[in-house]
N, CA, C and O atoms as CSV, one atom per row, in Angstrom:
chain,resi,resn,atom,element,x,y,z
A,1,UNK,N,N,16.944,10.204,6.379
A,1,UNK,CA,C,16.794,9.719,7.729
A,1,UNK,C,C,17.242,8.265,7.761
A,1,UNK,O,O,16.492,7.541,7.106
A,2,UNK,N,N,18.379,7.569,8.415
A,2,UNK,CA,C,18.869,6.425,8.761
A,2,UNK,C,C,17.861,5.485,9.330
A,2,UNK,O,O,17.533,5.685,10.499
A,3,UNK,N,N,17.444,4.720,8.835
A,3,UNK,CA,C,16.950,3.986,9.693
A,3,UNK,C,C,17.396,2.150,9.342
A,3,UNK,O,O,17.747,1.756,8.230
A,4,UNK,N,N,17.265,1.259,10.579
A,4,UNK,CA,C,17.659,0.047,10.119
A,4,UNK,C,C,16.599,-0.929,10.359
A,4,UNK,O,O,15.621,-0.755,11.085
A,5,UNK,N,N,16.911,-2.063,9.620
A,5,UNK,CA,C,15.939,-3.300,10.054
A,5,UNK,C,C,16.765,-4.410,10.196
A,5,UNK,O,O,17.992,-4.361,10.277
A,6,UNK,N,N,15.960,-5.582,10.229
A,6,UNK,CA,C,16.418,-6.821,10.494
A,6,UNK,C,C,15.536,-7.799,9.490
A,6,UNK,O,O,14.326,-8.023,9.466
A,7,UNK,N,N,16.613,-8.287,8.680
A,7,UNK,CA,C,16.078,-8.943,8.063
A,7,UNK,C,C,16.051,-10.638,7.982
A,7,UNK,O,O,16.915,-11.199,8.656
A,8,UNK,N,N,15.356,-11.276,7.402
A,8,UNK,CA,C,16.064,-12.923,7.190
A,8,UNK,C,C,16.815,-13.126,6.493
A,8,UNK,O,O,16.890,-12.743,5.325
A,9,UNK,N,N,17.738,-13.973,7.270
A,9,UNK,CA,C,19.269,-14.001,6.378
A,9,UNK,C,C,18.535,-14.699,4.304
A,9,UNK,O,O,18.979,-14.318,3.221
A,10,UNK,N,N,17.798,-15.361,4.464
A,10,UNK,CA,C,17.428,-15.561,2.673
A,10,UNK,C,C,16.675,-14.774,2.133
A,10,UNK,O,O,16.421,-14.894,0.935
A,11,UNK,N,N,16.033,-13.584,3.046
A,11,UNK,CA,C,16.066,-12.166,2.375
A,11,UNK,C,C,16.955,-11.392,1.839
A,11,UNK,O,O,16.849,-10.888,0.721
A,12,UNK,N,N,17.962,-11.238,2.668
A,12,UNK,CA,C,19.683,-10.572,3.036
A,12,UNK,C,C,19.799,-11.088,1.937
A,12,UNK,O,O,19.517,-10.500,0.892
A,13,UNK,N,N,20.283,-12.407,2.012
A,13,UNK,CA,C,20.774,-12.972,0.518
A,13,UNK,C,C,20.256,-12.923,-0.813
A,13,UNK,O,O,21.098,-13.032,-1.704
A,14,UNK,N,N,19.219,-12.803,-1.106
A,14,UNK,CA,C,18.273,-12.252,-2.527
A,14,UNK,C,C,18.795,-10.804,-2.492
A,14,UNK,O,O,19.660,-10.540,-3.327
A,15,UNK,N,N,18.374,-9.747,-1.588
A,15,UNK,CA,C,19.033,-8.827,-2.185
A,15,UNK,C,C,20.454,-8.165,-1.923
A,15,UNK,O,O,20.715,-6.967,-2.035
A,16,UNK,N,N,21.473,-9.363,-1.485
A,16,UNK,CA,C,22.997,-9.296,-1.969
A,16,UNK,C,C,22.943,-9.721,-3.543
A,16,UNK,O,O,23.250,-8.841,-4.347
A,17,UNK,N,N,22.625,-10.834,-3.975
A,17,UNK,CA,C,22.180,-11.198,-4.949
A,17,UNK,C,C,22.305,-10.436,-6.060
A,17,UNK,O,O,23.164,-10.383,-6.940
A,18,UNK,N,N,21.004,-9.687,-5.805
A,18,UNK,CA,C,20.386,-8.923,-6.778
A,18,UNK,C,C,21.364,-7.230,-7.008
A,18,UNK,O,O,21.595,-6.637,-8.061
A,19,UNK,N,N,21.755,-6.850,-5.577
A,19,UNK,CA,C,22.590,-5.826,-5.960
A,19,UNK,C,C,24.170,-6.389,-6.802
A,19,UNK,O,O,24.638,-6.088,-7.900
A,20,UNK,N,N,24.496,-6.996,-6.086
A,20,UNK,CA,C,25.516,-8.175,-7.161
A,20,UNK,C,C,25.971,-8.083,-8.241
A,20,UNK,O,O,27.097,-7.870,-8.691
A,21,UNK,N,N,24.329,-8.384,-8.931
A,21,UNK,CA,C,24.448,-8.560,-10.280
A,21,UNK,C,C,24.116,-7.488,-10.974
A,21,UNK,O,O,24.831,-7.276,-11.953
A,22,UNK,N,N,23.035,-6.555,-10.723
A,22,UNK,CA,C,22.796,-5.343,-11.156
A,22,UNK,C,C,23.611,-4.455,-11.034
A,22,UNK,O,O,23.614,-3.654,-11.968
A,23,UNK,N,N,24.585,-4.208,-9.934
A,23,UNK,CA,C,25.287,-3.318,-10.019
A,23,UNK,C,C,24.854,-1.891,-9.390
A,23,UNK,O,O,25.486,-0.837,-9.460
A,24,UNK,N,N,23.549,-2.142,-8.726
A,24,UNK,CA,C,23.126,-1.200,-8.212
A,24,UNK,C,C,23.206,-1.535,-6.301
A,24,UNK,O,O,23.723,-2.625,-6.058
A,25,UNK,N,N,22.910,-0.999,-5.467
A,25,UNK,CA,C,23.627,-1.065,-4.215
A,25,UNK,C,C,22.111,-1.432,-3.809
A,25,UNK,O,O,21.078,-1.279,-4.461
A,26,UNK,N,N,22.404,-2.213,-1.926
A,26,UNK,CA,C,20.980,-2.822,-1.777
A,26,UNK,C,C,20.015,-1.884,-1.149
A,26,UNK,O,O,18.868,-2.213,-0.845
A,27,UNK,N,N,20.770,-0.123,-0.877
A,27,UNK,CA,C,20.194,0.538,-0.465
A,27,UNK,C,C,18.883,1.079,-1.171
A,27,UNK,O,O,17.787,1.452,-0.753
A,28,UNK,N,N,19.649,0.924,-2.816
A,28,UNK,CA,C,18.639,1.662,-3.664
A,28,UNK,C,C,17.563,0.424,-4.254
A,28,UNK,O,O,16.514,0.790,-4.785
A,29,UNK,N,N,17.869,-1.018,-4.137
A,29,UNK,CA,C,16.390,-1.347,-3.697
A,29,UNK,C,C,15.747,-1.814,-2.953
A,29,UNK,O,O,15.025,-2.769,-3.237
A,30,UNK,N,N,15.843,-1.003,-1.138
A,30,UNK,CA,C,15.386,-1.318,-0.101
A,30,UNK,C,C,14.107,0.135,-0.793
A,30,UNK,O,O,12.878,0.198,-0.831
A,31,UNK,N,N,15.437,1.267,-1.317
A,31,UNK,CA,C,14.310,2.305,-1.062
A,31,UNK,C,C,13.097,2.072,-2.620
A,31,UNK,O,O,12.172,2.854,-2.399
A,32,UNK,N,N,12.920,1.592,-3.502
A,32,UNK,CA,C,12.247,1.049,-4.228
A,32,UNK,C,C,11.649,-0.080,-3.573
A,32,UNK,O,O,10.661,0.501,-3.125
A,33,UNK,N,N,11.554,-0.975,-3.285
A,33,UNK,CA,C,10.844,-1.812,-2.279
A,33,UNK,C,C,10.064,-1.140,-1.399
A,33,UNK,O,O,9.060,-1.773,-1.072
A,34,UNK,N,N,10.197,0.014,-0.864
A,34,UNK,CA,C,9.459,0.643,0.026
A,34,UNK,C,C,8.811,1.427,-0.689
A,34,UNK,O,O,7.722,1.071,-1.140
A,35,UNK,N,N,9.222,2.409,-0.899
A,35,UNK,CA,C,8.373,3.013,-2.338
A,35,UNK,C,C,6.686,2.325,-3.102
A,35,UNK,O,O,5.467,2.497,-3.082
A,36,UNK,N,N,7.620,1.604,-3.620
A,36,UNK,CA,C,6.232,0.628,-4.340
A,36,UNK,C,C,5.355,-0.234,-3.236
A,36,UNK,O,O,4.456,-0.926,-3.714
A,37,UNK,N,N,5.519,-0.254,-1.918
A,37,UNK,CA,C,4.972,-1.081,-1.132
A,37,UNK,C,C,4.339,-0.576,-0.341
A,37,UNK,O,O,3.397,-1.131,0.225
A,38,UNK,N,N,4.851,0.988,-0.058
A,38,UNK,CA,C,4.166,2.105,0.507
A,38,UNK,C,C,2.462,2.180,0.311
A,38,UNK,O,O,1.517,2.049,1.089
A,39,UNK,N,N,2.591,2.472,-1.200
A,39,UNK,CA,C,1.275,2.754,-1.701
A,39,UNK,C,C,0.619,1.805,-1.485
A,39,UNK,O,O,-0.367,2.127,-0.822
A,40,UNK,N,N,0.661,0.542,-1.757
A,40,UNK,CA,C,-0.274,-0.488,-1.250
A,40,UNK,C,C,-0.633,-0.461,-0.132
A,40,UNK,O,O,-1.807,-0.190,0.119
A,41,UNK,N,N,0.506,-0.806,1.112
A,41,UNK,CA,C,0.060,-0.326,2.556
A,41,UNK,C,C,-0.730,0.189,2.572
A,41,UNK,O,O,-1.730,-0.352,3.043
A,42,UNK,N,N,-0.851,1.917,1.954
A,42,UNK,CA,C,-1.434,2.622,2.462
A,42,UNK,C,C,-2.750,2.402,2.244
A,42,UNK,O,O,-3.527,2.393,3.198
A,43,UNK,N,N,-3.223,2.173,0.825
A,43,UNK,CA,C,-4.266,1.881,0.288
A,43,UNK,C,C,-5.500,0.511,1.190
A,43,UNK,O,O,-6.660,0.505,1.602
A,44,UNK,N,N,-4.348,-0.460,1.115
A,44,UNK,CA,C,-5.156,-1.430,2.058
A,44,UNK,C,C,-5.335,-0.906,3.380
A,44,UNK,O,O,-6.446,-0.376,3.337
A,45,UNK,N,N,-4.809,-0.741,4.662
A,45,UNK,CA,C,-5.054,-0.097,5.820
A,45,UNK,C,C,-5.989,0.983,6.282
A,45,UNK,O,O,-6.821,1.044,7.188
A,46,UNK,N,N,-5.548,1.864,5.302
A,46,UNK,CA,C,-6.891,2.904,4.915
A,46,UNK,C,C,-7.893,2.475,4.978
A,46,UNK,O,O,-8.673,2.718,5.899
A,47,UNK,N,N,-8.274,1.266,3.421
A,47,UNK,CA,C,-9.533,0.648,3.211
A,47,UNK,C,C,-10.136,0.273,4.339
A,47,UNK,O,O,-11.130,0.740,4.895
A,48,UNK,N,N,-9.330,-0.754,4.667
A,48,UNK,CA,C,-10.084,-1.454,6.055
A,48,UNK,C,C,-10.162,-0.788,7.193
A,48,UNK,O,O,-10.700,-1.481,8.056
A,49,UNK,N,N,-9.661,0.920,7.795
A,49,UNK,CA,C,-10.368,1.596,8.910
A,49,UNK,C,C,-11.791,1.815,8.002
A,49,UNK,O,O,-12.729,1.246,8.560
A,50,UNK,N,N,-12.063,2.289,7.127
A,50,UNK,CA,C,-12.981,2.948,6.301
A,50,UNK,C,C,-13.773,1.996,6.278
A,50,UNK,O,O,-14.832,2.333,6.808
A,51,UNK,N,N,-13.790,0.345,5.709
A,51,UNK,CA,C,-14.518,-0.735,6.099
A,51,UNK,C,C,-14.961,-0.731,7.709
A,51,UNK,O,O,-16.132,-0.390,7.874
A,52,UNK,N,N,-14.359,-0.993,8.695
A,52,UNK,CA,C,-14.686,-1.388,9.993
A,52,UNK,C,C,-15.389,0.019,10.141
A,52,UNK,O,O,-16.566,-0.332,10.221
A,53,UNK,N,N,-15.388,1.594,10.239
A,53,UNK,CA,C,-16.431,2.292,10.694
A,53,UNK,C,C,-17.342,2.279,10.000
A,53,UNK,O,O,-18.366,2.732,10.512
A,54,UNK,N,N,-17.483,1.624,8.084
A,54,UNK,CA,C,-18.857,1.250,7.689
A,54,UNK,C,C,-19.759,-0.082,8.732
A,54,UNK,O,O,-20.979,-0.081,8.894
A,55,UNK,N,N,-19.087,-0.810,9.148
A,55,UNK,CA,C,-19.739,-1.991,9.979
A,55,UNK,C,C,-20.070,-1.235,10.801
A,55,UNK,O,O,-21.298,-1.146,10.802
A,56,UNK,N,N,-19.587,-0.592,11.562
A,56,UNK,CA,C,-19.990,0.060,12.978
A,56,UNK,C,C,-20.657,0.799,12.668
A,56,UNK,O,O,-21.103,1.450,13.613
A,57,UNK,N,N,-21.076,1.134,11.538
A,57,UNK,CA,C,-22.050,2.232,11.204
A,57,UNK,C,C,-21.724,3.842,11.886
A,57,UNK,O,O,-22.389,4.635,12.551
A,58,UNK,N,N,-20.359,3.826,11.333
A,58,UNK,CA,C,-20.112,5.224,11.991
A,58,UNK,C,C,-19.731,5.792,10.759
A,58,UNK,O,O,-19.138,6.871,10.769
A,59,UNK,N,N,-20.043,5.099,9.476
A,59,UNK,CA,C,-19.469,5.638,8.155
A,59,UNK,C,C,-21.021,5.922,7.010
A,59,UNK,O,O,-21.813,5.008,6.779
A,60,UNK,N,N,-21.167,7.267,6.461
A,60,UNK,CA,C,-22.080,7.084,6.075
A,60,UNK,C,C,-22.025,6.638,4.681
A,60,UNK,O,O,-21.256,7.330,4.014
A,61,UNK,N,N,-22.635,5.644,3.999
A,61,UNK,CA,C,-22.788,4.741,2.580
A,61,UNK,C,C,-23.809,5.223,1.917
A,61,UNK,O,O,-24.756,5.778,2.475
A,62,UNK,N,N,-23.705,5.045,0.585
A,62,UNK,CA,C,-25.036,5.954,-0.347
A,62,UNK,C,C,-25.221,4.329,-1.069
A,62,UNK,O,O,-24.563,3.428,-0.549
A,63,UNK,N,N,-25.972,4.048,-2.066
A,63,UNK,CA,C,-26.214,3.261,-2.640
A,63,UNK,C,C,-25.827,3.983,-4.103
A,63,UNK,O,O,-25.898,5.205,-4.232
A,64,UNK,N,N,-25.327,2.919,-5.402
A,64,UNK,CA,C,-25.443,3.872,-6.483
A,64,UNK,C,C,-26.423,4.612,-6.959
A,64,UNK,O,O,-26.336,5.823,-7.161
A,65,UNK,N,N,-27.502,3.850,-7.183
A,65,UNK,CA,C,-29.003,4.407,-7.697
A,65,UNK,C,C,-28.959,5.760,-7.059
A,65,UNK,O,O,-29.284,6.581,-7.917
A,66,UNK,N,N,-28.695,6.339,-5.915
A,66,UNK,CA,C,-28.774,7.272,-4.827
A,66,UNK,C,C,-27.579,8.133,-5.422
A,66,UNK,O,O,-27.945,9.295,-5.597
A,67,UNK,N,N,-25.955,7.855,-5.870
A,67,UNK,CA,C,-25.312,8.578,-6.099
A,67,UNK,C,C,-25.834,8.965,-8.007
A,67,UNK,O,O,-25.779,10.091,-8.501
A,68,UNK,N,N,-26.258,7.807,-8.678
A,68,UNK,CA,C,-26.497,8.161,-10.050
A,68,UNK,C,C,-27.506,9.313,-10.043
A,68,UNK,O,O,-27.295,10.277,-10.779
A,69,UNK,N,N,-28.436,9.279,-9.370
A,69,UNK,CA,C,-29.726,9.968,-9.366
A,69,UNK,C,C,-28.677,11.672,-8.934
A,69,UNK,O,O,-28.573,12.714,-9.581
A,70,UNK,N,N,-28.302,11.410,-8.091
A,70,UNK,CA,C,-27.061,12.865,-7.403
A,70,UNK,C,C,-26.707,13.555,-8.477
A,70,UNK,O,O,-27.061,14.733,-8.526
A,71,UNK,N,N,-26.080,13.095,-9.369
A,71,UNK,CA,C,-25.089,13.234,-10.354
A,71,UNK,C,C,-25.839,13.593,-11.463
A,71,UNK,O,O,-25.192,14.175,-12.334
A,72,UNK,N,N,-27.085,13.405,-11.696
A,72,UNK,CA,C,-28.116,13.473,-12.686
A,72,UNK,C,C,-27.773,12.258,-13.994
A,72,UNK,O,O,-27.985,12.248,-15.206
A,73,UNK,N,N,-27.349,11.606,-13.339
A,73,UNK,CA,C,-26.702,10.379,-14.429
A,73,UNK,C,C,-27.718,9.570,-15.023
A,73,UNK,O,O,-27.358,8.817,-15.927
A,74,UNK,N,N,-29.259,9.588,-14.591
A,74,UNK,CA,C,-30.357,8.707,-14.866
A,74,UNK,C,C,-30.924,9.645,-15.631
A,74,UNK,O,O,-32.105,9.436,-15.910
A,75,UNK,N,N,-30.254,10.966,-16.206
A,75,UNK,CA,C,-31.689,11.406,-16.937
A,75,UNK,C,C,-31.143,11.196,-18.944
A,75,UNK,O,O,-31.959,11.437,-19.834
C-alpha cells in the first residue's frame, strides 16, 4: 500500500545519507523505522488507554498479595 509523508528536509537528508552509503534504498529504511517503532507505539498508547480507565476506575486492578494468593504462590 503506497503511502507518503512529509518530512524535514534534515530528516530527508540523514536518510539520503544513510541509503547512500549503505547501499540500501530509503524505502527499506522508512519500512524498518516503522517496523521497530510500531511496536513501541503500540505498546505505549495501549498502556496509557489502560492507565486513564484505571484512574477512572473503569479498569478493574488486583493487588499482588491478591494475585499471589490466586496463583497459590504463598503456599
Amino acid at each position: 500500500m503506497p503511502t507518503s509523508i512529509r518530512l524535514a528536509p534534515e530528516i530527508e537528508q540523514r536518510l539520503d545519507f544513510l541509503a547512500a552509503n549503505t547501499g540500501r534504498t530509503k524505502a527499506y529504511y522508512l519500512r524498518e523505522i516503522i517496523e521497530r517503532g510500531l511496536d513501541e507505539m503500540e505498546d505505549y498508547y495501549l498502556a496509557a488507554e489502560v492507565l486513564e480507565r484505571v484512574r477512572k476506575g473503569q479498569e478493574q486492578v488486583y493487588s499482588s498479595a491478591d494475585v499471589r494468593k490466586d496463583l497459590g504462590l504463598d503456599d
